[in-house]
C-alpha positions as a LaTeX table, in Angstrom:
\begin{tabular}{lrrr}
\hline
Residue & $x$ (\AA) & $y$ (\AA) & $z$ (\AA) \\
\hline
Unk1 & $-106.61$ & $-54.99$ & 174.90 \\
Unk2 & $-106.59$ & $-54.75$ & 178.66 \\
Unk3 & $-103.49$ & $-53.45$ & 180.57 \\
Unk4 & $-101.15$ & $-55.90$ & 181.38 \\
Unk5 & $-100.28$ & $-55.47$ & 185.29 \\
Unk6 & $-98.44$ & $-57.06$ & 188.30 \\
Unk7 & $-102.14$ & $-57.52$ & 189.67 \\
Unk8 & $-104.64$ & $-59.69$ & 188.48 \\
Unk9 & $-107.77$ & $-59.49$ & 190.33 \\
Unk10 & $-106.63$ & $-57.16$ & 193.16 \\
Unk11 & $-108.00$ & $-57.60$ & 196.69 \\
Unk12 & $-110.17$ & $-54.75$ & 197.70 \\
Unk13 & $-107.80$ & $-54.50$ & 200.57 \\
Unk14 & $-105.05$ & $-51.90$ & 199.79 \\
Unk15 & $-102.42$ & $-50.26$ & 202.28 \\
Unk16 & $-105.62$ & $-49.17$ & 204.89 \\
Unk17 & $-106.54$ & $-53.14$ & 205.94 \\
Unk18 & $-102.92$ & $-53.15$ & 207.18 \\
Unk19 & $-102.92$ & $-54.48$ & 210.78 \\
Unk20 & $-99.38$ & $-54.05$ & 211.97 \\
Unk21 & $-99.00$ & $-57.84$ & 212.12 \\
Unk22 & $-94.94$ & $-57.30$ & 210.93 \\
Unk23 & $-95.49$ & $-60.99$ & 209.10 \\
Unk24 & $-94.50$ & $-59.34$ & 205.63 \\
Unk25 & $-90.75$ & $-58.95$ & 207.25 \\
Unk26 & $-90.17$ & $-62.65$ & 207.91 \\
Unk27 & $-89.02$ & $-63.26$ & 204.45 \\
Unk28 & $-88.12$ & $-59.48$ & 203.08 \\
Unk29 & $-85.09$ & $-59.58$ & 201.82 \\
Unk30 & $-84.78$ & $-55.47$ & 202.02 \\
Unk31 & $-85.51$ & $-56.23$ & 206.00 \\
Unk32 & $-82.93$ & $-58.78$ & 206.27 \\
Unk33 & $-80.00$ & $-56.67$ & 205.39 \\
Unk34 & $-81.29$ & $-52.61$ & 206.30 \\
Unk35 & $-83.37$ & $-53.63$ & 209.22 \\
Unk36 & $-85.45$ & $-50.75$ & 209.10 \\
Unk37 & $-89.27$ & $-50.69$ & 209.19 \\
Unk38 & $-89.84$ & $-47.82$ & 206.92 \\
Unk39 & $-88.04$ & $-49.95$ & 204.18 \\
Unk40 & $-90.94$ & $-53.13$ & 204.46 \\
Unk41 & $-94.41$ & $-53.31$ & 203.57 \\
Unk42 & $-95.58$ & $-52.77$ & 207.18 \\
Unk43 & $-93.53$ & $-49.20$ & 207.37 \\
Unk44 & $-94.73$ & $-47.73$ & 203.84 \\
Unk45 & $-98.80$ & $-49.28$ & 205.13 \\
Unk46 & $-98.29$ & $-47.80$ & 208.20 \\
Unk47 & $-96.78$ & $-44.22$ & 207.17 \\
Unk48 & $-99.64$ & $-44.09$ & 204.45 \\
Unk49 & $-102.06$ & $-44.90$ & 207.12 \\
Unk50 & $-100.68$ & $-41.92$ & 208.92 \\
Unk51 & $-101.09$ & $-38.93$ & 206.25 \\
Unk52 & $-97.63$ & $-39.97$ & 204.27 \\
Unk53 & $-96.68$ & $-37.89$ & 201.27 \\
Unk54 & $-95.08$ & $-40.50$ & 198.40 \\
Unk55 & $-92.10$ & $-38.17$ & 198.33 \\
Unk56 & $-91.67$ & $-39.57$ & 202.08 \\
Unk57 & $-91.63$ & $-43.23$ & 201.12 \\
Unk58 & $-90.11$ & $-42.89$ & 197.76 \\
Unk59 & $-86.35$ & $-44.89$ & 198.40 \\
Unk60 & $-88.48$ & $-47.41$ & 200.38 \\
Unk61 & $-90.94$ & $-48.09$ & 197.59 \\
Unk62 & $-88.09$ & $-48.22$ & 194.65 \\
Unk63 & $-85.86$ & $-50.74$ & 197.14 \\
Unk64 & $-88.06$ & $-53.61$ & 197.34 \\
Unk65 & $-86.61$ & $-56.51$ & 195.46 \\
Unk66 & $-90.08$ & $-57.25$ & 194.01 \\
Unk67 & $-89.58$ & $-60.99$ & 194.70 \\
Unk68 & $-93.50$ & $-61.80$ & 195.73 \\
Unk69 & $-91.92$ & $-63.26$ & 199.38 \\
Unk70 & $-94.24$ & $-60.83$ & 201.37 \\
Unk71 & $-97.38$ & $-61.62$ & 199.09 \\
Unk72 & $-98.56$ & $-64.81$ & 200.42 \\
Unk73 & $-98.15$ & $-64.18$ & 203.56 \\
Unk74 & $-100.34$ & $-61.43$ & 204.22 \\
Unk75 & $-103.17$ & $-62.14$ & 206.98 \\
Unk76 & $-104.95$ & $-59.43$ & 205.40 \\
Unk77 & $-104.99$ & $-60.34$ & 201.66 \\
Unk78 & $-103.69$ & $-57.09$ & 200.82 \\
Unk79 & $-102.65$ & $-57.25$ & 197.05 \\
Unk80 & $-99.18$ & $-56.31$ & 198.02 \\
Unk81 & $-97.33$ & $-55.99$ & 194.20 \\
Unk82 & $-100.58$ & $-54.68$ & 192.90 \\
Unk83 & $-99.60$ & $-52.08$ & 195.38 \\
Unk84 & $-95.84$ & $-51.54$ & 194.52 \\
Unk85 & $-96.69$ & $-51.48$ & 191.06 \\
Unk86 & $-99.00$ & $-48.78$ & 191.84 \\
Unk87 & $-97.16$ & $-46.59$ & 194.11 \\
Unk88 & $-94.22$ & $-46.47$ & 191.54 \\
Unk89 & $-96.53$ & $-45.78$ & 188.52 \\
Unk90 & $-97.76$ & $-42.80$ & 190.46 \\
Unk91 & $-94.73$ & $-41.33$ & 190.88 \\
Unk92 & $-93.02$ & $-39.01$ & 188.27 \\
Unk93 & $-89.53$ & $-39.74$ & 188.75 \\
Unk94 & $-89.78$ & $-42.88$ & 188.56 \\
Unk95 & $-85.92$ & $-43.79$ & 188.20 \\
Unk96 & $-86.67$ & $-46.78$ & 186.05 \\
Unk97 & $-88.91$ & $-44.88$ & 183.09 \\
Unk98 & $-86.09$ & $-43.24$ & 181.21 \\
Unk99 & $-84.36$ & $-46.70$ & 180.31 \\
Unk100 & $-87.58$ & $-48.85$ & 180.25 \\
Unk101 & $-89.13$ & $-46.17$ & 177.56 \\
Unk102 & $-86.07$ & $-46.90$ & 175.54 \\
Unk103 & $-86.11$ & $-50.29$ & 175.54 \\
Unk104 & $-89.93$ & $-50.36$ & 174.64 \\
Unk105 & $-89.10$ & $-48.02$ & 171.52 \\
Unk106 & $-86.96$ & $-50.30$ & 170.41 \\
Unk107 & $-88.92$ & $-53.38$ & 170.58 \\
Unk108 & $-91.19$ & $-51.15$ & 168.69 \\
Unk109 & $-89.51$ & $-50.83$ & 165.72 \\
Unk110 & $-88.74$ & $-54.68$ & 165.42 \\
Unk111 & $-91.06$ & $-56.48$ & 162.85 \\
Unk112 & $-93.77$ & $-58.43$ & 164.55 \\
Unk113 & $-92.95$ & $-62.00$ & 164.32 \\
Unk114 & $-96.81$ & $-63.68$ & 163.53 \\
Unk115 & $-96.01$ & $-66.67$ & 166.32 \\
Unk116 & $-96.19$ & $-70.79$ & 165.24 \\
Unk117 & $-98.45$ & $-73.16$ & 166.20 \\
Unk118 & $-96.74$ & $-74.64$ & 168.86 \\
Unk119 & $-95.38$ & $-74.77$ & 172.52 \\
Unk120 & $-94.01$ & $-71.30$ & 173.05 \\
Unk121 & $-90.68$ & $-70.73$ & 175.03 \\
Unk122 & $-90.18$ & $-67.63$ & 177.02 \\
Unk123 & $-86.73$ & $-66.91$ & 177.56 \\
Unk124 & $-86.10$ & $-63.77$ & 179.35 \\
Unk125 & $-82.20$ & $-62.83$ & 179.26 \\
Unk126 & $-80.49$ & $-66.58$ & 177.94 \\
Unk127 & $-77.97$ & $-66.81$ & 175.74 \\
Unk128 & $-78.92$ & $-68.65$ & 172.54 \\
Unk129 & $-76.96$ & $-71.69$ & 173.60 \\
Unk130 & $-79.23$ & $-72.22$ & 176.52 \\
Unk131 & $-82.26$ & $-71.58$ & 175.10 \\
Unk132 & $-81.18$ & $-74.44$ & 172.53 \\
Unk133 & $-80.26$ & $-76.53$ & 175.10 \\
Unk134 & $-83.67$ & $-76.30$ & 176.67 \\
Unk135 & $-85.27$ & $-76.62$ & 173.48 \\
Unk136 & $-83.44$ & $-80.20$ & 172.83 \\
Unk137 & $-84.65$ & $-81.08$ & 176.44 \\
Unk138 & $-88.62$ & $-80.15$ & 175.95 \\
Unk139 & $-89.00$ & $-81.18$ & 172.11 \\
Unk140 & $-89.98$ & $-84.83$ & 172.16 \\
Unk141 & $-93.91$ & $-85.68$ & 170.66 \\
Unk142 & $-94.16$ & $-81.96$ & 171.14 \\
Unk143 & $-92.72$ & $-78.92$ & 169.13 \\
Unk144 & $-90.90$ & $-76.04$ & 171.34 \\
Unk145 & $-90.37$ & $-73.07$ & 169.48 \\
Unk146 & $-89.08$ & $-69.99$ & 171.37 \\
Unk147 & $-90.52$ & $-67.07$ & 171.47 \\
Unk148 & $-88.86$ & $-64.57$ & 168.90 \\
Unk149 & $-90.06$ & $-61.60$ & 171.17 \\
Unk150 & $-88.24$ & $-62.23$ & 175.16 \\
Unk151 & $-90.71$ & $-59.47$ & 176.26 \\
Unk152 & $-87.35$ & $-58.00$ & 178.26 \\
Unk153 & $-88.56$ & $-54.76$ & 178.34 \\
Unk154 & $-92.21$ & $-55.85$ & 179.06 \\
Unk155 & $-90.75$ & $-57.53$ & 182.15 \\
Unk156 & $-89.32$ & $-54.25$ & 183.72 \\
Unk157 & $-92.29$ & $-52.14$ & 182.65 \\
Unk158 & $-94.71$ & $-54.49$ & 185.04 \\
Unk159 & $-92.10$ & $-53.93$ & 187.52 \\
Unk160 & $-91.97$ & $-50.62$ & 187.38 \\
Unk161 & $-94.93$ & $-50.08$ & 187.45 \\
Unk162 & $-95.46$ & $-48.49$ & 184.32 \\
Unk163 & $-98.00$ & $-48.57$ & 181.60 \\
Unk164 & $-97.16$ & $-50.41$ & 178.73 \\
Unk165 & $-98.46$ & $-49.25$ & 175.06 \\
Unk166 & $-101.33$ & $-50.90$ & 173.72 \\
Unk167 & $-99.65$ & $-51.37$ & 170.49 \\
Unk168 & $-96.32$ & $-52.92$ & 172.36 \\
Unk169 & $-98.51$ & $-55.30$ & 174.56 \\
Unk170 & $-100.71$ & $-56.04$ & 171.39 \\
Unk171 & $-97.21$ & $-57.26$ & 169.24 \\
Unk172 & $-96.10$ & $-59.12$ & 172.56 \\
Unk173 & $-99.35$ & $-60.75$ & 173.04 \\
Unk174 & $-100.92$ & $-61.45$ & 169.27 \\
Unk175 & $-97.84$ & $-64.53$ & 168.74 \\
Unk176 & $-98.40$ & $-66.39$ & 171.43 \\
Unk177 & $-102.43$ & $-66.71$ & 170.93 \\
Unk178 & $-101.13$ & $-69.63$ & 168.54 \\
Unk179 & $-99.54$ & $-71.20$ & 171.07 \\
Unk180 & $-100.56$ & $-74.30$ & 173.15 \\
Unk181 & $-98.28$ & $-73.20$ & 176.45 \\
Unk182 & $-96.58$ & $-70.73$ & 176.91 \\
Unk183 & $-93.34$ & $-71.57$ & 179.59 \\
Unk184 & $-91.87$ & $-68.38$ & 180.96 \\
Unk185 & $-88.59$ & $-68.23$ & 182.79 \\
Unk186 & $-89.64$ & $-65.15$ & 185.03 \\
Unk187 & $-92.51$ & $-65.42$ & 187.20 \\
Unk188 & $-93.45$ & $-62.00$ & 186.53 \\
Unk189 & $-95.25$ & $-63.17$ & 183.58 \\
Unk190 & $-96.78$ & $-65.72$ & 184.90 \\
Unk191 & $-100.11$ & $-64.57$ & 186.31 \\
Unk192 & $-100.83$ & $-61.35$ & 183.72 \\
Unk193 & $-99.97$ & $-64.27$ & 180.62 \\
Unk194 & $-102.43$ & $-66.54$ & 182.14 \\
Unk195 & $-105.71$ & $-64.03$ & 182.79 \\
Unk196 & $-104.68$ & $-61.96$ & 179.14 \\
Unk197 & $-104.39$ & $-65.49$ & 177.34 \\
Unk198 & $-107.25$ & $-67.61$ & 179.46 \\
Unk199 & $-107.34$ & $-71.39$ & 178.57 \\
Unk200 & $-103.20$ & $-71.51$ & 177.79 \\
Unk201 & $-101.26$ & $-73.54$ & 179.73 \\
Unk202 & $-98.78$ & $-71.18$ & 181.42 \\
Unk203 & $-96.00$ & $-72.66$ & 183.03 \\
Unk204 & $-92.51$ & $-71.48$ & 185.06 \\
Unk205 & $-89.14$ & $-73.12$ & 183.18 \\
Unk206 & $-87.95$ & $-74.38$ & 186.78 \\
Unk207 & $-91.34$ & $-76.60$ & 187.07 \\
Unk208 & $-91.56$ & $-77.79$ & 183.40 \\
Unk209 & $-87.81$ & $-78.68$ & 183.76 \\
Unk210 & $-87.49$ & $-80.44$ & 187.08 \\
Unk211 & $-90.78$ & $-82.34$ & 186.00 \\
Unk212 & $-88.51$ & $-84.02$ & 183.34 \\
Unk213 & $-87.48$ & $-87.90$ & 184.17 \\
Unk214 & $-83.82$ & $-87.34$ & 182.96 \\
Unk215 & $-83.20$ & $-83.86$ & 185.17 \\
Unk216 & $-85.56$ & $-84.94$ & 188.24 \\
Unk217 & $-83.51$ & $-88.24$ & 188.66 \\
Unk218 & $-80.15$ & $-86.31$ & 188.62 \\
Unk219 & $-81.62$ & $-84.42$ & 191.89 \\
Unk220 & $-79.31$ & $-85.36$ & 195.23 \\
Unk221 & $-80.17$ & $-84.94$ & 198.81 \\
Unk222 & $-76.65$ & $-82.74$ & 199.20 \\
Unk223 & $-77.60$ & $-80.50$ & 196.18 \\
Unk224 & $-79.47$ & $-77.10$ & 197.00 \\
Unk225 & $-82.09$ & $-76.22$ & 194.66 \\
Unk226 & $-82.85$ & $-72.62$ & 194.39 \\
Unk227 & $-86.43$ & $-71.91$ & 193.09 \\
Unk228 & $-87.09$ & $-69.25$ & 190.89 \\
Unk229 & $-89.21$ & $-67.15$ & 193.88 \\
Unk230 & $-91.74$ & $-64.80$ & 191.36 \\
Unk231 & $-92.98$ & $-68.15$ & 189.62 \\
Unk232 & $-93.36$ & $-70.00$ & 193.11 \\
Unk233 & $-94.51$ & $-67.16$ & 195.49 \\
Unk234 & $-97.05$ & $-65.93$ & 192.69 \\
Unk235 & $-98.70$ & $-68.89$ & 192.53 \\
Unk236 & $-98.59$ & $-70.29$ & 196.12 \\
Unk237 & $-100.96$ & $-72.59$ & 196.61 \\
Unk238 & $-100.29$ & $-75.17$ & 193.49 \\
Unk239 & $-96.69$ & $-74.80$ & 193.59 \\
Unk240 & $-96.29$ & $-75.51$ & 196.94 \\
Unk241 & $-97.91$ & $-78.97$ & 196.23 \\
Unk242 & $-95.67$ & $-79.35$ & 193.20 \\
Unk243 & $-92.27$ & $-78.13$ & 195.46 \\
Unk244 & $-93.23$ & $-80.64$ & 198.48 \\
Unk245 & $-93.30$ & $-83.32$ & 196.00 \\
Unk246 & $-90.23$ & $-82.63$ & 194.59 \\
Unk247 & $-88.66$ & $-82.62$ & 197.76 \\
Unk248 & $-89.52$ & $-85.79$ & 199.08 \\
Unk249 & $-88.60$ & $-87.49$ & 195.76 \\
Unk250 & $-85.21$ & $-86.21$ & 195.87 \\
Unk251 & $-84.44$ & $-85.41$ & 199.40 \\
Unk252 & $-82.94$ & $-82.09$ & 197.67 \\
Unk253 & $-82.81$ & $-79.13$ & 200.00 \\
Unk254 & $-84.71$ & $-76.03$ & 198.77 \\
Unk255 & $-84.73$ & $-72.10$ & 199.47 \\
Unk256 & $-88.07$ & $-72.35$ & 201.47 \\
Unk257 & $-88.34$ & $-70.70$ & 204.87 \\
Unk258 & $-90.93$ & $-71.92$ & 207.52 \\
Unk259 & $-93.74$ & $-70.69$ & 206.30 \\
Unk260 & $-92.55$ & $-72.40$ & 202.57 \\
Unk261 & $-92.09$ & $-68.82$ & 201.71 \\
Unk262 & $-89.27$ & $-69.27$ & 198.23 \\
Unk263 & $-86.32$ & $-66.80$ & 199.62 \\
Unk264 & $-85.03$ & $-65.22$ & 197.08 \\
Unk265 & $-81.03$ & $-64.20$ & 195.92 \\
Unk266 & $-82.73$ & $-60.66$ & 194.61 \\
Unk267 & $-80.26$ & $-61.10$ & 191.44 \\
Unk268 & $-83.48$ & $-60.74$ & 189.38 \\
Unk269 & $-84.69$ & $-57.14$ & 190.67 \\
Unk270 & $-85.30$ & $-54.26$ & 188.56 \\
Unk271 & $-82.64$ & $-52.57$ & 190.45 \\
Unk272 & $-79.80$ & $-55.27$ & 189.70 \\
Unk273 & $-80.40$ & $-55.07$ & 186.04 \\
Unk274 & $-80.64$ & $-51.27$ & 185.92 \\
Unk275 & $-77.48$ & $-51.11$ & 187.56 \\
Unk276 & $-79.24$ & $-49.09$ & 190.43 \\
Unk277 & $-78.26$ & $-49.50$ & 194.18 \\
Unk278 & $-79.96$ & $-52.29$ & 196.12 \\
Unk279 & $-80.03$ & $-55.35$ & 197.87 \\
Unk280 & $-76.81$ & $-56.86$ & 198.02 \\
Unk281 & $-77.49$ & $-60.22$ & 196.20 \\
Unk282 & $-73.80$ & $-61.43$ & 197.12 \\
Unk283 & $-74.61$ & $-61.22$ & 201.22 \\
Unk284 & $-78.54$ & $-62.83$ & 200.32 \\
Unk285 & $-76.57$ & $-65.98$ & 198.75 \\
Unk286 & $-74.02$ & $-66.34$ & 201.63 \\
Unk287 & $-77.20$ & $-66.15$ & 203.69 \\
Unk288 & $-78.74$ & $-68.39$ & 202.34 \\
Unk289 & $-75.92$ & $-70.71$ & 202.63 \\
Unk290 & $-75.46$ & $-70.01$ & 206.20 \\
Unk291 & $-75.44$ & $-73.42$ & 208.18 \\
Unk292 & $-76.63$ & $-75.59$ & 205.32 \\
Unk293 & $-74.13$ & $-77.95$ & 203.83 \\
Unk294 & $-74.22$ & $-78.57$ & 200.63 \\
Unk295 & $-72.00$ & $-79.80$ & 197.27 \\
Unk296 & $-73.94$ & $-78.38$ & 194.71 \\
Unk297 & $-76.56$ & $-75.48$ & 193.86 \\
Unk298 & $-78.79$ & $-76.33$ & 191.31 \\
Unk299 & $-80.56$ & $-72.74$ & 190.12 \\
Unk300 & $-84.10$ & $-72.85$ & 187.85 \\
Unk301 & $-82.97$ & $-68.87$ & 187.36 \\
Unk302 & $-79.33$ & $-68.02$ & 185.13 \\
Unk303 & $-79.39$ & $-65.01$ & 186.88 \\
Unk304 & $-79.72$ & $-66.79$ & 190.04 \\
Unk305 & $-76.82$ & $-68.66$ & 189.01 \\
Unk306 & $-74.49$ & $-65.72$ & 188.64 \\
Unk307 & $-75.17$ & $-64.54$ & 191.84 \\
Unk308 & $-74.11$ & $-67.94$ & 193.52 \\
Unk309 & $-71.24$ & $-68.13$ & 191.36 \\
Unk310 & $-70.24$ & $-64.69$ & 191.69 \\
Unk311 & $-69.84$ & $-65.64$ & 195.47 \\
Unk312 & $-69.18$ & $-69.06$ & 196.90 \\
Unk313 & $-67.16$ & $-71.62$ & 195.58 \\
Unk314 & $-69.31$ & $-74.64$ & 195.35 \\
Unk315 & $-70.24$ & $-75.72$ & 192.22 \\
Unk316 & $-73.44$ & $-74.14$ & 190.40 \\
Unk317 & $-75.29$ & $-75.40$ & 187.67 \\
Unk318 & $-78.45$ & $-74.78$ & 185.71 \\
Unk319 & $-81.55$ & $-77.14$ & 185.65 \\
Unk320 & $-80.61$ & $-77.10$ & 182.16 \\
Unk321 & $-77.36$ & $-78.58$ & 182.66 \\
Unk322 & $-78.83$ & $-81.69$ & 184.73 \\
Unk323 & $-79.69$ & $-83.23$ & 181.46 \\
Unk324 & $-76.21$ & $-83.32$ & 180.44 \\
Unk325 & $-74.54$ & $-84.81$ & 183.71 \\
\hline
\end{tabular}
């Protein structure tokens, strides 16, 4: 089975083709709040460029937030994650490899579940009452059966960078051959799901929700919808035509910069579920929230959610939820 990576299809171009351009900081989150070149794409391309030693660049390369915002924006179609992914692979100490290696020797030992004949829900991280609740809202003239492996660990492994087992990726993989689309709730998924399982339907849970009647309705110009920024900024060009249209059907304002970049709160890095030091995803929110008014945040992410309700006081609810109100 081939390895399943951050990159699909890499661009030829790798940290050399980088020009200097400083475009890749507009939406970095790292460059928002340190403000320091060596800590964006730009500094690590440009210190490589120059004779570099990884040992130099390693706390820049294990700080980025991983949320895809520098990606599309690249004049140079340098496969930026492919990159990351690569650069913390290579390196030995990776800081994330002791827990992830756990994780994926647990998963391991579970029995493989054979997978149903049917839509297949990826739920990375709900709690069983959500994922219920999202069930009820997608089963109509199709089944929705959730997927009994979340695929946590595979998650953090692409990531980190790491390589993943052929015997873990084959138990993660195998179920959901039987299914007719898959619908992942973290973007990281997204791509590697679609060119490992070709003709599937792969989906994000934001864009299969919000395309509902009974949740798109319940949309309001004064509510801010915060898109999950993997499953958007990973697949740019389609979900940008998807987001606009959304938009101007509910007047809803979204977390898209200038460029229609997704921004995102950094609440689902590697480093903020490892409990390592990073980007503080409580000053992201607030500014993100700077000069908009708004009476209600509307997340596609739960983990998104937490972060906004960890710090403001307006009211925050799940896509989910929409169906309910």
């Amino acid at each position: 089975m081939e390895p399943l990576t951050a990159s699909i299809s890499p661009s030829e171009n790798d940290f050399s083709a980088c020009s200097g351009c400083s475009l890749c900081l507009l939406p970095c989150p790292v460059w928002r709040q340190k403000r320091d070149i060596t800590f964006t794409w730009q500094g690590r391309a440009r210190a490589l460029q120059q004779g570099a030693a990884k040992e130099d660049l390693r706390e820049s390369i294990f700080a980025c937030a991983y949320c895809g915002s520098c990606d599309p924006i690249c004049p140079q179609g340098i496969d930026l994650r492919g990159n990351m992914a690569q650069l913390r692979g290579n390196d030995e100490n990776n800081p994330f490899a002791k827990e992830i290696c756990i994780r994926i020797e647990e998963a391991l030992k579970k029995p493989v579940n054979p997978g149903k004949k049917a839509h297949t829900l990826l739920v990375i991280g709900d709690n069983d009452q959500r994922i219920e609740k999202i069930r009820s809202l997608l089963s109509g003239k199709t089944t929705v059966e959730p997927a009994s492996d979340k695929g946590r660990d595979i998650v953090l492994a692409i990531e980190a960078g790491l390589e993943i087992p052929e015997e873990r990726l084959e138990a993660f993989i195998n179920p959901l051959k039987k299914a007719k689309e898959i619908i992942v709730s973290n973007g990281i998924l997204k791509r590697p799901l679609k060119h490992l399982l070709p003709g599937l339907k792969v989906r994000g849970l934001g864009q299969v929700l919000s395309s509902l009647p009974q949740i798109r309705s319940k949309l309001k110009p004064t509510d801010f919808y915060i898109i999950e920024s993997r499953a958007y900024n990973w697949d740019l060009q389609s979900m940008v035509v998807y987001y606009d249209k959304l938009r101007r059907e509910t007047g809803a304002i979204f977390n898209l910069d200038l460029n229609r970049i997704a921004i995102p709160t950094t609440a689902t890095s590697i480093q903020q579920i490892s409990g390592i030091k990073g980007i503080n995803a409580a000053e992201q929110v607030k500014w993100l929230l700077e000069g908009r008014e708004v009476k209600r945040i509307v997340v596609e992410s739960v983990d998104d959610g937490e972060a906004f309700s960890a710090s403001v006081d307006i009211p925050v609810i799940h896509l989910s939820d929409l169906g309910e109100v």
